[in-house]
N, CA, C and O atoms as CSV, one atom per row, in Angstrom:
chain,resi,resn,atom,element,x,y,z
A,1,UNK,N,N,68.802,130.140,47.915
A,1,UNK,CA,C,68.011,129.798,49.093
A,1,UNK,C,C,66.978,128.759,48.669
A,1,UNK,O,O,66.344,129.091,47.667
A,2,UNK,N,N,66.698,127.704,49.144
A,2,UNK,CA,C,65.714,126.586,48.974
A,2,UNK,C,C,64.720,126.861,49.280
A,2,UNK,O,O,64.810,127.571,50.281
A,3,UNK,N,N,63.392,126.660,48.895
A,3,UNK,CA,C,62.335,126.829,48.921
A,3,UNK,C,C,61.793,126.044,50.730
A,3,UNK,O,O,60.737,126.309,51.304
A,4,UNK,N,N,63.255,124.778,51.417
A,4,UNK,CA,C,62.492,124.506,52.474
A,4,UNK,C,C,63.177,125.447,53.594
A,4,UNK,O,O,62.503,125.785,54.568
A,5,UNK,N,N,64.742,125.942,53.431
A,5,UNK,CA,C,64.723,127.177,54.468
A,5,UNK,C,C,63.651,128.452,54.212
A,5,UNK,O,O,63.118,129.100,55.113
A,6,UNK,N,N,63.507,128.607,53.109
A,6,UNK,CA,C,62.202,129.648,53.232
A,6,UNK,C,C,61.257,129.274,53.984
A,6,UNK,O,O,61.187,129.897,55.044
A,7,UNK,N,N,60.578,128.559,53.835
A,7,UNK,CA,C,59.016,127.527,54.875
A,7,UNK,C,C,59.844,127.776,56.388
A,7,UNK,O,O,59.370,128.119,57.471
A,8,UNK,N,N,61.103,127.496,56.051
A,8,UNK,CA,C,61.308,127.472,57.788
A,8,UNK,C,C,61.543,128.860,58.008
A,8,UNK,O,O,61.241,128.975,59.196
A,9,UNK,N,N,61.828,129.776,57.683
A,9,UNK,CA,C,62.212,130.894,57.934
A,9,UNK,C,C,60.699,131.645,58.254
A,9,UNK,O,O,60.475,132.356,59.234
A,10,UNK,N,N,59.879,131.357,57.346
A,10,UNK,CA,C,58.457,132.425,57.488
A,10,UNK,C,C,57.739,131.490,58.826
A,10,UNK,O,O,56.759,132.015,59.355
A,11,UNK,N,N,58.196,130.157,59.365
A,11,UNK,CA,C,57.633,129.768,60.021
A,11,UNK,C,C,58.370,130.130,61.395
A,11,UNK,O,O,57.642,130.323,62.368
A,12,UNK,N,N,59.565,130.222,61.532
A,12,UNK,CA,C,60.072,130.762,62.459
A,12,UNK,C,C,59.348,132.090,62.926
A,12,UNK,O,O,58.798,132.305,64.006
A,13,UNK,N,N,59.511,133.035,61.690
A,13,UNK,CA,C,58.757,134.436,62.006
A,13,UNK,C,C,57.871,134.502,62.435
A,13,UNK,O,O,57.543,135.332,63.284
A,14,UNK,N,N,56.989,133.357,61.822
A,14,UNK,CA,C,55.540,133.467,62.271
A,14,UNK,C,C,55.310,133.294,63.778
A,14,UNK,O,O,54.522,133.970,64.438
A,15,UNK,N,N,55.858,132.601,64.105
A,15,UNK,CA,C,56.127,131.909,65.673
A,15,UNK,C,C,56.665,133.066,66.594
A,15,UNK,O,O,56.268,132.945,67.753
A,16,UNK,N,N,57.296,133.922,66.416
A,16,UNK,CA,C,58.139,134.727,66.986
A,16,UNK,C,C,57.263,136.052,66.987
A,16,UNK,O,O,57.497,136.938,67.808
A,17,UNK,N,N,56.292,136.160,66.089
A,17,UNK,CA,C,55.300,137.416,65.614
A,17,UNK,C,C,53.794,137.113,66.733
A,17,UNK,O,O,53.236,137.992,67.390
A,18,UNK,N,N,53.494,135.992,66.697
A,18,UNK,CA,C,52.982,135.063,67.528
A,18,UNK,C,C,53.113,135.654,68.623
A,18,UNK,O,O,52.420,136.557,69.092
A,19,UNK,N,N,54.329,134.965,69.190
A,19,UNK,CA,C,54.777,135.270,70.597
A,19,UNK,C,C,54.495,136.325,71.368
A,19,UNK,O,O,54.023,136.315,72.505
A,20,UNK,N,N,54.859,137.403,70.581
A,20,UNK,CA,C,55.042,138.649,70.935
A,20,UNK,C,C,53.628,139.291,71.024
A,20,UNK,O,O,53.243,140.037,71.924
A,21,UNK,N,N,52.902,138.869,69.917
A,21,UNK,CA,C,51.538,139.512,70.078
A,21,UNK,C,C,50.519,139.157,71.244
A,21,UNK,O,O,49.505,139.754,71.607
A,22,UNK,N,N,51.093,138.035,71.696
A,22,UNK,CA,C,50.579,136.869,72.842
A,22,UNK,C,C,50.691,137.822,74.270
A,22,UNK,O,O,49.951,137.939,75.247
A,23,UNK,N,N,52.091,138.482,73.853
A,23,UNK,CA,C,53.250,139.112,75.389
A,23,UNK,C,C,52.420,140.336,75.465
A,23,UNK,O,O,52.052,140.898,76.497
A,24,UNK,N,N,52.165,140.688,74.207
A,24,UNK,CA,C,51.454,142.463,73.961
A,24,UNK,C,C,50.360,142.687,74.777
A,24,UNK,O,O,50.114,143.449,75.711
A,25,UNK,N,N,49.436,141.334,73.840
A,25,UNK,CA,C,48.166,141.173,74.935
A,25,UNK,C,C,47.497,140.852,75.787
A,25,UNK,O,O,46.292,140.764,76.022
A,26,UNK,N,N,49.415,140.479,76.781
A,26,UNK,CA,C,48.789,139.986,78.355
A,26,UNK,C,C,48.806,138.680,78.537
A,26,UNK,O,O,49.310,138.151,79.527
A,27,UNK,N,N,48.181,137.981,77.467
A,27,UNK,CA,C,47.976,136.685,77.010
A,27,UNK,C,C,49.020,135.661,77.468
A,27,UNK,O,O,48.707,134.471,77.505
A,28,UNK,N,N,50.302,136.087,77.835
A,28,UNK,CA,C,51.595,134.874,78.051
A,28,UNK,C,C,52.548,135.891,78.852
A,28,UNK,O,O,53.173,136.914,78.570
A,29,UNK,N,N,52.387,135.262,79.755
A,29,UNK,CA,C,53.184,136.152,81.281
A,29,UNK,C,C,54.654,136.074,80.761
A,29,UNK,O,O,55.002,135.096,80.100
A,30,UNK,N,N,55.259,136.780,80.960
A,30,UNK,CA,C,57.021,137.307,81.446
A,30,UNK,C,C,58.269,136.068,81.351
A,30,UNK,O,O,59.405,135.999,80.882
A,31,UNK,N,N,57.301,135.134,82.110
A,31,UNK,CA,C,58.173,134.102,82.882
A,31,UNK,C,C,58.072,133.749,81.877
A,31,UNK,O,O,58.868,134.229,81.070
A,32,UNK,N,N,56.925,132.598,81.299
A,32,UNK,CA,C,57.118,131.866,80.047
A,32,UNK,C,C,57.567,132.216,79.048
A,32,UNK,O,O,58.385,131.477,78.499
A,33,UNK,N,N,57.267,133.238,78.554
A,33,UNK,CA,C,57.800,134.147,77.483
A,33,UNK,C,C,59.101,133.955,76.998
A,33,UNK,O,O,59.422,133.976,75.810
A,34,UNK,N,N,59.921,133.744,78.066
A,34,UNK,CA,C,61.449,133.951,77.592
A,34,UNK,C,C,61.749,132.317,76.716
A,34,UNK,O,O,62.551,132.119,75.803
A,35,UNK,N,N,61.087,131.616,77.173
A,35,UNK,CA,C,61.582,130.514,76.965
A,35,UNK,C,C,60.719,130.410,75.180
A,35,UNK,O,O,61.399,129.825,74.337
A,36,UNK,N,N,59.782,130.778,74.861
A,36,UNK,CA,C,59.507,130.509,73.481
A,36,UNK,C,C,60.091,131.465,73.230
A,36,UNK,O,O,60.775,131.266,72.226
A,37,UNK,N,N,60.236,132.761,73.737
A,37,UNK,CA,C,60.928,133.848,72.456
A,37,UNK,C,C,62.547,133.344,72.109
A,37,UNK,O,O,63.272,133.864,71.262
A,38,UNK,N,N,62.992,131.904,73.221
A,38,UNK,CA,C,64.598,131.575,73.238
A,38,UNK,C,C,64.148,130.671,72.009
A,38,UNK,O,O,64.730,130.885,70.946
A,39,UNK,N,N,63.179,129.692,72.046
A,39,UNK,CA,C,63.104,128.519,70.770
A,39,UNK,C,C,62.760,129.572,69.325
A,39,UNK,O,O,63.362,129.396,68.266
A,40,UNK,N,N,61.844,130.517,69.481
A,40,UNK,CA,C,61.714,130.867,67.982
A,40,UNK,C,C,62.842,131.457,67.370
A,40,UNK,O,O,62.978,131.347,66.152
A,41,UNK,N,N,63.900,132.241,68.243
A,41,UNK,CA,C,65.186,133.228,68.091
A,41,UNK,C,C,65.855,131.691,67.682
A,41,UNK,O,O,65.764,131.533,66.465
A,42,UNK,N,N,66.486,130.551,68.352
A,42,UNK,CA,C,67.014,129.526,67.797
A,42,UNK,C,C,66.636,129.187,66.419
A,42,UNK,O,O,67.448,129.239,65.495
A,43,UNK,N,N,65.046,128.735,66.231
A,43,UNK,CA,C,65.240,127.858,65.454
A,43,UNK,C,C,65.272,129.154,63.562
A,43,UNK,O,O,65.582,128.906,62.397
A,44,UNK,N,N,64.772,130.418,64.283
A,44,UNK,CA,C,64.819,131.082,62.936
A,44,UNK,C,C,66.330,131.551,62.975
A,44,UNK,O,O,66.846,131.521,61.858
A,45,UNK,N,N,67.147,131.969,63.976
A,45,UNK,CA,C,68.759,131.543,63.647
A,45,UNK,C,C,69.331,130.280,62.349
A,45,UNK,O,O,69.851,130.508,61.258
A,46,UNK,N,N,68.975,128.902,63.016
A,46,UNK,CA,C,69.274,127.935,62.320
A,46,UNK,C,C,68.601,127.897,60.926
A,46,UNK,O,O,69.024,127.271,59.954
A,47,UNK,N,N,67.432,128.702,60.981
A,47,UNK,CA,C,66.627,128.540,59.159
A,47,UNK,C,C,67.486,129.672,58.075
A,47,UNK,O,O,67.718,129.548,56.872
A,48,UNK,N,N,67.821,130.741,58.977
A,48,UNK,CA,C,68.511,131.836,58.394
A,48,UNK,C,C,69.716,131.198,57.711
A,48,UNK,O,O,69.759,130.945,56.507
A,49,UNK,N,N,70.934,130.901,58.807
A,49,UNK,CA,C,72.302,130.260,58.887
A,49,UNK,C,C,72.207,128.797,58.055
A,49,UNK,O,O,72.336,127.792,58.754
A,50,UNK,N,N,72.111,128.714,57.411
A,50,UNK,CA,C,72.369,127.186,56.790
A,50,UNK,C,C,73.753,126.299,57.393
A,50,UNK,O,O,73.890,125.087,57.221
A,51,UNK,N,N,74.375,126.857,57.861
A,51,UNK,CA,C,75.918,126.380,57.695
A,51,UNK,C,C,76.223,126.255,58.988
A,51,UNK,O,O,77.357,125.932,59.344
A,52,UNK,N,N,75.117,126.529,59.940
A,52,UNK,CA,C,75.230,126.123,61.464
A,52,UNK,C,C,74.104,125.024,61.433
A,52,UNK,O,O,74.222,124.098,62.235
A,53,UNK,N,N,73.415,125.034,60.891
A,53,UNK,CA,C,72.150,123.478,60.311
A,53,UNK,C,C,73.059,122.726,60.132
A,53,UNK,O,O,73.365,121.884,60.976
A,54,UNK,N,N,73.745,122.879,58.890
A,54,UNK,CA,C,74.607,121.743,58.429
A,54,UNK,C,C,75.319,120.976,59.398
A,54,UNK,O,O,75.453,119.754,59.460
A,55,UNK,N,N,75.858,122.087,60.320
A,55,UNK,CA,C,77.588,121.915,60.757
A,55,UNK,C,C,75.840,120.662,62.210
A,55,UNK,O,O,75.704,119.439,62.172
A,56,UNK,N,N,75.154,121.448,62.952
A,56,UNK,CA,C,74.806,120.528,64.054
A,56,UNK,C,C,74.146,118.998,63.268
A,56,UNK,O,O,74.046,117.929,63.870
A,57,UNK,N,N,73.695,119.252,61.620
A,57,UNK,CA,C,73.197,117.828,61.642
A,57,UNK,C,C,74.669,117.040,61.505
A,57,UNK,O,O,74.761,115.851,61.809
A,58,UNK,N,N,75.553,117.640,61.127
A,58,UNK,CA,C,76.558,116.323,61.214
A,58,UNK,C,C,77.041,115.954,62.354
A,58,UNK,O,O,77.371,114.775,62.480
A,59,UNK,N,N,77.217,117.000,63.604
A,59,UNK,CA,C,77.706,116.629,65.087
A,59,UNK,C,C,76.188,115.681,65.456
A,59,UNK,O,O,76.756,115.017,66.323
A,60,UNK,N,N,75.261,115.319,65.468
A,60,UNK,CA,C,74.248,115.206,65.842
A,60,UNK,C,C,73.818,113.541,64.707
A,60,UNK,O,O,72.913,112.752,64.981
A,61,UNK,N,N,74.458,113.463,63.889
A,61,UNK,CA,C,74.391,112.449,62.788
A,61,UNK,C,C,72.957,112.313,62.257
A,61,UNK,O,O,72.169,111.368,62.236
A,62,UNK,N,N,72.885,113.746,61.780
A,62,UNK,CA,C,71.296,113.444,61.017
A,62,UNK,C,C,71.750,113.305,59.618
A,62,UNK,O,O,72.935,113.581,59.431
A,63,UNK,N,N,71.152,112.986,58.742
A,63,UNK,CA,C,71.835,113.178,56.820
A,63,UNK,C,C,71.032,114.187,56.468
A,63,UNK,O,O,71.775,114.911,55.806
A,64,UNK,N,N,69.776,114.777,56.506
A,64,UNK,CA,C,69.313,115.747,55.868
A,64,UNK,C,C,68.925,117.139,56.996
A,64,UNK,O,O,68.222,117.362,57.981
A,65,UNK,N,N,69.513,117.564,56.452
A,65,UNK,CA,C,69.972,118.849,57.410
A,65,UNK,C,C,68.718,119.724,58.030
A,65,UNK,O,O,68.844,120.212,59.153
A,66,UNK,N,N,67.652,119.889,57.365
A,66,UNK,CA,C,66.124,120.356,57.608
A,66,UNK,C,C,65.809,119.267,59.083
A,66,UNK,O,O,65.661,119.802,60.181
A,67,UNK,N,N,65.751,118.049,58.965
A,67,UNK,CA,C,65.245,117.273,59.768
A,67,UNK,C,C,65.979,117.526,61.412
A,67,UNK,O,O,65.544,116.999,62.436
A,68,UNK,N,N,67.366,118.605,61.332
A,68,UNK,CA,C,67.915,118.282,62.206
A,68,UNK,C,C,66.976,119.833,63.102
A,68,UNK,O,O,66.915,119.845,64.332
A,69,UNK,N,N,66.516,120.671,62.490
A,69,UNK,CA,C,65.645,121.613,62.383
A,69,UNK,C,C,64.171,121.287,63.407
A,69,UNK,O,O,63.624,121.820,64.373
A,70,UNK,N,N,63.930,119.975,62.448
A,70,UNK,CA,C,62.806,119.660,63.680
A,70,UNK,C,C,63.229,119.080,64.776
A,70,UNK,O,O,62.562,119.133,65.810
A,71,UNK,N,N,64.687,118.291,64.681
A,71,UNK,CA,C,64.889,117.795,65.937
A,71,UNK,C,C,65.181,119.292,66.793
A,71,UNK,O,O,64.769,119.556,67.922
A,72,UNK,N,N,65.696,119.837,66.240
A,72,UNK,CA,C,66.088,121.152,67.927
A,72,UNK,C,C,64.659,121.736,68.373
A,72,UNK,O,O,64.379,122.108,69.512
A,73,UNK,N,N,63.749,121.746,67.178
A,73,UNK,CA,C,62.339,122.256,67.681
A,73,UNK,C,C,61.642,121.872,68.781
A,73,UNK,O,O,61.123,122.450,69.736
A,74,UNK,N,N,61.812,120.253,68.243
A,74,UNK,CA,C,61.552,118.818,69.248
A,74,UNK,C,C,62.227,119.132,70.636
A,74,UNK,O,O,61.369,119.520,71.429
A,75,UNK,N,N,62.882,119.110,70.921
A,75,UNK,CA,C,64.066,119.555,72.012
A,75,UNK,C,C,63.586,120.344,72.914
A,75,UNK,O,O,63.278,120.211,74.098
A,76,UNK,N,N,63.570,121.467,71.914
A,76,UNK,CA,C,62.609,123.033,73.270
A,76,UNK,C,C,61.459,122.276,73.838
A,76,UNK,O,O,61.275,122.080,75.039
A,77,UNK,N,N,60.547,121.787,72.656
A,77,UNK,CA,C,59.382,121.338,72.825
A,77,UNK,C,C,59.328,120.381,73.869
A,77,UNK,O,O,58.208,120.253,74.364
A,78,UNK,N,N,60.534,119.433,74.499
A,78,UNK,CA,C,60.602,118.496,75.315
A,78,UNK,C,C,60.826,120.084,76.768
A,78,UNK,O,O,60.475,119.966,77.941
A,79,UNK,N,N,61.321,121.066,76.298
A,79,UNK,CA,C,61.641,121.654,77.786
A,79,UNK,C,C,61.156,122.267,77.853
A,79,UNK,O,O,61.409,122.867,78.898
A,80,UNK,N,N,60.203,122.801,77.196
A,80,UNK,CA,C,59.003,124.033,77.631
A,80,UNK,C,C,58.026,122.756,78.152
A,80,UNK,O,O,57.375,123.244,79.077
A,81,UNK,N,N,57.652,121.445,77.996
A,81,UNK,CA,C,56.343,121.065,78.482
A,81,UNK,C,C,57.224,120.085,80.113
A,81,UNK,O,O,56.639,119.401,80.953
A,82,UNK,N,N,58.305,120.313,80.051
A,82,UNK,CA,C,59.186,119.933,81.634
A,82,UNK,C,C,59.137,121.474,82.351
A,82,UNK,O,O,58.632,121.569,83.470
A,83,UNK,N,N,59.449,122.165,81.959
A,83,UNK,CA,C,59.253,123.745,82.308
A,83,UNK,C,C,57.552,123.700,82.896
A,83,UNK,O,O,57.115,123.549,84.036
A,84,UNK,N,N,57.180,123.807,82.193
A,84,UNK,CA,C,55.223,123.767,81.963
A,84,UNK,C,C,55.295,122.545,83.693
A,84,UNK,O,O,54.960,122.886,84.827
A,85,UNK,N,N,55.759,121.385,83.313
A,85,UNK,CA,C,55.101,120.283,84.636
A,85,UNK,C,C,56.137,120.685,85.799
A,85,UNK,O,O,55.791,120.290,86.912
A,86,UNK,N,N,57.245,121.342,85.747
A,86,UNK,CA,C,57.294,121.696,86.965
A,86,UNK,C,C,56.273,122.847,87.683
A,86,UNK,O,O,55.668,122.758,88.751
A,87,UNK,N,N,56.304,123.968,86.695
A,87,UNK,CA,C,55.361,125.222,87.203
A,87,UNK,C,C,53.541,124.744,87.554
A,87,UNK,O,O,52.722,125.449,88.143
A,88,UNK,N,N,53.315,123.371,86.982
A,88,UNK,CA,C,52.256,123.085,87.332
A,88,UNK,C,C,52.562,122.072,88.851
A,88,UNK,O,O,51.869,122.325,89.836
A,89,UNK,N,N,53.394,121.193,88.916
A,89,UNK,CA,C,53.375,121.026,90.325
A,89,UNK,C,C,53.667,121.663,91.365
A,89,UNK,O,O,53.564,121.313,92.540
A,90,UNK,N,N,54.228,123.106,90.692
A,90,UNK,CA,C,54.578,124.080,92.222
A,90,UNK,C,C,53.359,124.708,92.259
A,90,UNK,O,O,53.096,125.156,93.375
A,91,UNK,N,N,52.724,124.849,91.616
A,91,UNK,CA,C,50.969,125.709,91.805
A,91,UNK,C,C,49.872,124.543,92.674
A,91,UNK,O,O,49.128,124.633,93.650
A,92,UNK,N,N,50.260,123.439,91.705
A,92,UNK,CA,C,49.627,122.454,92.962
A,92,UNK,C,C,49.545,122.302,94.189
A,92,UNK,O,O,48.439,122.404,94.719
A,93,UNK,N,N,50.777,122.000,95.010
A,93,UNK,CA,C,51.591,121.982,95.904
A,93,UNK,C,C,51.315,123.586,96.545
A,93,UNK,O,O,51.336,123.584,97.776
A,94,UNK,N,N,51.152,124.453,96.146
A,94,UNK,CA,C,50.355,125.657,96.668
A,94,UNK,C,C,49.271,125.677,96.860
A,94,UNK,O,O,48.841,126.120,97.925
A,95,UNK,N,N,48.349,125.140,95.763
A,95,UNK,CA,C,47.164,125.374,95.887
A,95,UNK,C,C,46.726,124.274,96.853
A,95,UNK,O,O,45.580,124.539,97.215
A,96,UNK,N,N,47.226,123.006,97.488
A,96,UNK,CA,C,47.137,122.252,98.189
A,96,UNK,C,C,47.134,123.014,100.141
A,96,UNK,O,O,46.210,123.060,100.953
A,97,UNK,N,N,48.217,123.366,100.224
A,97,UNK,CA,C,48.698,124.421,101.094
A,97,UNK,C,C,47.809,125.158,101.424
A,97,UNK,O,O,47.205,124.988,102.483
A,98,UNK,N,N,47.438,126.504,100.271
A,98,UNK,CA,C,46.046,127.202,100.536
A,98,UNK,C,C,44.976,126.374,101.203
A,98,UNK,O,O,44.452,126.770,102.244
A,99,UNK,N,N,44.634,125.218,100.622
A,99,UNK,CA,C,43.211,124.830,100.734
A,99,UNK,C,C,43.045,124.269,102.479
A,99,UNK,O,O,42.177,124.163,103.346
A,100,UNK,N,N,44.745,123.977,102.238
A,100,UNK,CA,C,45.120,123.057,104.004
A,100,UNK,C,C,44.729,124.411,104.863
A,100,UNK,O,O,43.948,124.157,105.780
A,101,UNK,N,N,45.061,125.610,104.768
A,101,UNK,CA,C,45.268,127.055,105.445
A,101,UNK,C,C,43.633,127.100,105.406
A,101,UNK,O,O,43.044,126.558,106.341
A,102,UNK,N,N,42.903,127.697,104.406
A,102,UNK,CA,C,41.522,127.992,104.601
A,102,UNK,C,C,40.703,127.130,105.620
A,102,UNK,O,O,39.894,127.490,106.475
A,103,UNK,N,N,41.234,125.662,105.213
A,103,UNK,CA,C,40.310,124.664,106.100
A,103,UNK,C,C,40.409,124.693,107.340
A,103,UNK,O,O,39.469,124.473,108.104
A,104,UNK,N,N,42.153,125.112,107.849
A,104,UNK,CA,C,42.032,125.643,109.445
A,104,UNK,C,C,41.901,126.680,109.953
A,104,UNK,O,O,42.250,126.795,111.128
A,105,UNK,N,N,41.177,128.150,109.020
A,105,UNK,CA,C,41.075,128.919,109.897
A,105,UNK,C,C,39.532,128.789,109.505
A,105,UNK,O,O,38.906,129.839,109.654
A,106,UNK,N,N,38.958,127.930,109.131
A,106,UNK,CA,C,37.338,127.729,109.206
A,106,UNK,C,C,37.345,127.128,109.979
A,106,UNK,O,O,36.628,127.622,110.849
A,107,UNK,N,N,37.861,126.004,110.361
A,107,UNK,CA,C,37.565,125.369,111.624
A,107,UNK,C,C,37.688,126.087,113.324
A,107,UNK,O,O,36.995,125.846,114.312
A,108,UNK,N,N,39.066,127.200,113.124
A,108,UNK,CA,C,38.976,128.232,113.845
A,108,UNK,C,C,38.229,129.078,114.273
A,108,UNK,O,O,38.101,129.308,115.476
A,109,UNK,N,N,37.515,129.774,113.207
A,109,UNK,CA,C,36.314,130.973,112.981
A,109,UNK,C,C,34.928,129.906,113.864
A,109,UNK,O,O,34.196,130.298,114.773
A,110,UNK,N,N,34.938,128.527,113.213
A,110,UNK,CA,C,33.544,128.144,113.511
A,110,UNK,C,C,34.459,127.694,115.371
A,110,UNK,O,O,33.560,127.945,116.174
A,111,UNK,N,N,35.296,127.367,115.919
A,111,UNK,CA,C,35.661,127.314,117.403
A,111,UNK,C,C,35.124,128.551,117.792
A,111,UNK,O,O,34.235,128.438,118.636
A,112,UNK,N,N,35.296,129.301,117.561
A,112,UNK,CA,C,35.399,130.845,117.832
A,112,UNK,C,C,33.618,131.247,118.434
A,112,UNK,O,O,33.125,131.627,119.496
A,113,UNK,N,N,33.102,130.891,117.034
A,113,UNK,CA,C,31.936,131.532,116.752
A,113,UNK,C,C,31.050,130.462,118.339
A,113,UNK,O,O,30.502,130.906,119.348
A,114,UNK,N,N,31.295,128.892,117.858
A,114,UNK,CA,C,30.776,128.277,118.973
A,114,UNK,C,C,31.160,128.453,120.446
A,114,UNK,O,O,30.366,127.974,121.255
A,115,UNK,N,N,32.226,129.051,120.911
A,115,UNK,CA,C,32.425,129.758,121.953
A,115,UNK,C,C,32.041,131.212,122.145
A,115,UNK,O,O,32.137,131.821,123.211
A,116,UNK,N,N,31.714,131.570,121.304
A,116,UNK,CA,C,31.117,132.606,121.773
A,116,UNK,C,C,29.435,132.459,121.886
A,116,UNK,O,O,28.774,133.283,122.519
A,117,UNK,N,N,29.022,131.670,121.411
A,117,UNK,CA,C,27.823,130.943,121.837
A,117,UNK,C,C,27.447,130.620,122.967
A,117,UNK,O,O,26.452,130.857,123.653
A,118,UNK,N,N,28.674,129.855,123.122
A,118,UNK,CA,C,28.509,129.342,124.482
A,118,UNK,C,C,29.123,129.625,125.503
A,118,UNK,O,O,28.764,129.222,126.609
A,119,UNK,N,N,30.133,130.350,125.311
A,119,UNK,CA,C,30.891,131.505,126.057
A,119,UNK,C,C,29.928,132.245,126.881
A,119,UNK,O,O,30.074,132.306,128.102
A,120,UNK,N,N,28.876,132.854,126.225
A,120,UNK,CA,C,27.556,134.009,127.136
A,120,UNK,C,C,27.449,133.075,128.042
A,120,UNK,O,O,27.718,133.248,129.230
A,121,UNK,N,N,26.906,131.649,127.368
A,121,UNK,CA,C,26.280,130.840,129.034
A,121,UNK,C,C,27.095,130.673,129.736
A,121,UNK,O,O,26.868,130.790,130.940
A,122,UNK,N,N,28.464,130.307,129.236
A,122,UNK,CA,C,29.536,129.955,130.489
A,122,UNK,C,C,29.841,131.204,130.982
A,122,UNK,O,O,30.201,131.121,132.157
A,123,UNK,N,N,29.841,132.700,130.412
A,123,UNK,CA,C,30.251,133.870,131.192
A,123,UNK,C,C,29.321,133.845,132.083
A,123,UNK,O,O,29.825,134.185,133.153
A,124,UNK,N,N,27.736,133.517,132.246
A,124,UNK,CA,C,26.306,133.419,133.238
A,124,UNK,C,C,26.932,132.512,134.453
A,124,UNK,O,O,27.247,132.756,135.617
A,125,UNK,N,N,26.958,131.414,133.665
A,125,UNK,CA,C,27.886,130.615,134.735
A,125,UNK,C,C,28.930,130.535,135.910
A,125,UNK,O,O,29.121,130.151,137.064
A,126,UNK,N,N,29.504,131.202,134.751
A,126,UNK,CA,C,30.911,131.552,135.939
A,126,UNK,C,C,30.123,132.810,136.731
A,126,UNK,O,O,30.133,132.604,137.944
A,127,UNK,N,N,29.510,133.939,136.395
A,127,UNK,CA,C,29.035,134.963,137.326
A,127,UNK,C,C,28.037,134.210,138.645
A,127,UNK,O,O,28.213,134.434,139.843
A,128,UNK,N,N,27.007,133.310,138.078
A,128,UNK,CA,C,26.772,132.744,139.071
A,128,UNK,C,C,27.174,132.203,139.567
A,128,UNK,O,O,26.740,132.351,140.709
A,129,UNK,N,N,28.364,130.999,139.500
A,129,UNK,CA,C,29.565,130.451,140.659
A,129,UNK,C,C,29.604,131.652,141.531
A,129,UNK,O,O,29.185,131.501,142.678
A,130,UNK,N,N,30.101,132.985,141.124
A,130,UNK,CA,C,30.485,133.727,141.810
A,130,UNK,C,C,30.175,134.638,142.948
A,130,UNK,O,O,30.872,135.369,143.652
A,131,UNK,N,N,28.787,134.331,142.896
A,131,UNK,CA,C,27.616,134.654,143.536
A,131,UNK,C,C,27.771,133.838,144.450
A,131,UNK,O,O,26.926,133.740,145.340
């Protein structure tokens, strides 16, 4: 075993020990979760397996087989922060929504409130028409 699948192996763990302690303490919701506990399970697969390293740096045309290691890291890392900007424009796009919703039932509440203001005089009103 090489001294750089070791580094990758305790770094995988570490990442994966990480994770979990993150999940334990609330700290990293459900949803996200799956997706780093999928990159650390990959990439400490590939640090373990040498011979599935090997076999993707040659489909992949890397020459040193570690490097192909950071490229798959690289990879997640491109789809957890596309993951990440979609879940941030759907919270946007909500929180936009909300703010549209609050602003019309304040404008509602304050119709409301000013008719009933002025509602008493117009209820006076209309009783005296009626008179």
């Amino acid at each position: 075993m090489s001294q750089i699948q070791i580094v990758s192996i305790g770094g995988s763990l570490a990442l994966l020990l990480i994770i979990l302690e993150l999940i334990r303490k609330g700290k990293l919701a459900e949803e996200y979760s799956l997706l780093w506990i999928a990159t650390g399970a990959v990439l400490l697969l590939l640090s373990i397996w040498r011979g599935i390293l090997d076999a993707f740096a040659r489909v992949v045309g890397v020459y040193y087989p570690p490097s192909a290691l950071f490229l798959v890291g690289f990879g997640f890392m491109l789809l957890l922060i596309l993951h990440f900007s979609i879940v941030l424009s759907r919270l946007t796009r909500n929180n936009r929504n909300l703010a549209q919703t609050v602003a019309l039932l304040e404008r509602k509440l304050e119709e409301r409130e000013e008719e009933k203001r002025g509602g008493g005089s117009h209820g006076e009103d209309e009783t005296t028409r009626a008179r």
